[in-house]
C-alpha positions as a printed Julia matrix, in Angstrom:
92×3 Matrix{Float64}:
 36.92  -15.34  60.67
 35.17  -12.14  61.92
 31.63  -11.8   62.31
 29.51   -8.85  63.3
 27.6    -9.51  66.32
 26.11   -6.37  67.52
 26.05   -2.67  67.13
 25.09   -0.42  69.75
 24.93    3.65  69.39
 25.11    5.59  72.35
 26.39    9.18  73.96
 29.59   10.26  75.19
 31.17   12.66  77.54
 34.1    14.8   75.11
 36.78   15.27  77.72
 38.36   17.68  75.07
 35.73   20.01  75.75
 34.02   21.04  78.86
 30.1    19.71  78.54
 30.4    18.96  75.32
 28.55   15.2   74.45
 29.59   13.55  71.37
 27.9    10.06  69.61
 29.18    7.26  69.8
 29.01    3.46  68.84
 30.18    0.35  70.16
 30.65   -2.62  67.73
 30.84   -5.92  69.1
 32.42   -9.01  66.98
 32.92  -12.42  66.95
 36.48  -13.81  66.22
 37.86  -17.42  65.34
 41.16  -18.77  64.64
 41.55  -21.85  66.5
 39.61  -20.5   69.47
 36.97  -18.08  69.48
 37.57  -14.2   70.61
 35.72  -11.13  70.58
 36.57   -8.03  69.37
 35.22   -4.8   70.85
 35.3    -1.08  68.89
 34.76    2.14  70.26
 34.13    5.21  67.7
 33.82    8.96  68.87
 32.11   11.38  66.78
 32.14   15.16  67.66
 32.3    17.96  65.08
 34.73   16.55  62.23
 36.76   14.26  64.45
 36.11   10.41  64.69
 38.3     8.49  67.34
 38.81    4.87  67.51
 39.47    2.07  70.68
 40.08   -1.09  69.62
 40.43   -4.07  71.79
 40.88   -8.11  70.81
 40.64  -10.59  73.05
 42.24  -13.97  71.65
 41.55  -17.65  72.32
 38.69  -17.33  74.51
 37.36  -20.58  74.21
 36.09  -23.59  71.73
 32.44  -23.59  72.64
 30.52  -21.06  70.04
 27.5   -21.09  72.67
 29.82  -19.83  75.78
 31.24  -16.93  73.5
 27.63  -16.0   72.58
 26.89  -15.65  76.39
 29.89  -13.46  76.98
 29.51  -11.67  74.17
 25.7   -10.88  75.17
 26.59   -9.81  78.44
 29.13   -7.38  77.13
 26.63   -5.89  75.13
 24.0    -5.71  77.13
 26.49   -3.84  80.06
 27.73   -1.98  76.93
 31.18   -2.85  77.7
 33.9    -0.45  76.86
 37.09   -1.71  74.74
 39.46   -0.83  77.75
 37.3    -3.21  79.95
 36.37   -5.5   77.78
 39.27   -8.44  78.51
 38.66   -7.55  82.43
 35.13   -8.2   82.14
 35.32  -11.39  80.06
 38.04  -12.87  82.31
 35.36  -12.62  85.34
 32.91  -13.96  82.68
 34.66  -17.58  82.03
């Protein structure tokens, strides 16, 4: 199971480019096999080039209510992909 929790757009810094800013959005899901993860994506769009970070973070825990906290706190923070299991290990 996957289920679309959030979607957040925001700005970005291009590092490709000096000064250049380039949109962005953050997608936030829920995931379930036998225990509930989260999966975080990170797309970059500047001129005619889209980027993607994914991140998954398995078996988080059983309790849907518990992954609904975490996962409001990492959007809230709007939590990057390659933070995103850091963050959710202080969480538990």
């Amino acid at each position: 199971m996957r289920e679309m929790y959030a979607k957040v757009e925001t700005k970005d810094i291009n590092y490709s480019k000096v000064g250049a800013v380039c949109d962005s959005q953050l997608e936030y899901y829920i995931t379930k096999e036998n225990l509930y993860g989260i999966e975080v994506i990170k797309t970059n769009r500047h001129e005619n080039i889209v980027t993607t970070e994914i991140k998954n973070i398995l078996n988080i825990t059983n309790d849907e209510n518990k992954i609904r906290r975490i996962i409001d706190t990492l959007v809230d923070r709007k939590v990057l992909p390659y933070v995103a299991e850091e963050i959710v290990q202080d969480l538990i």
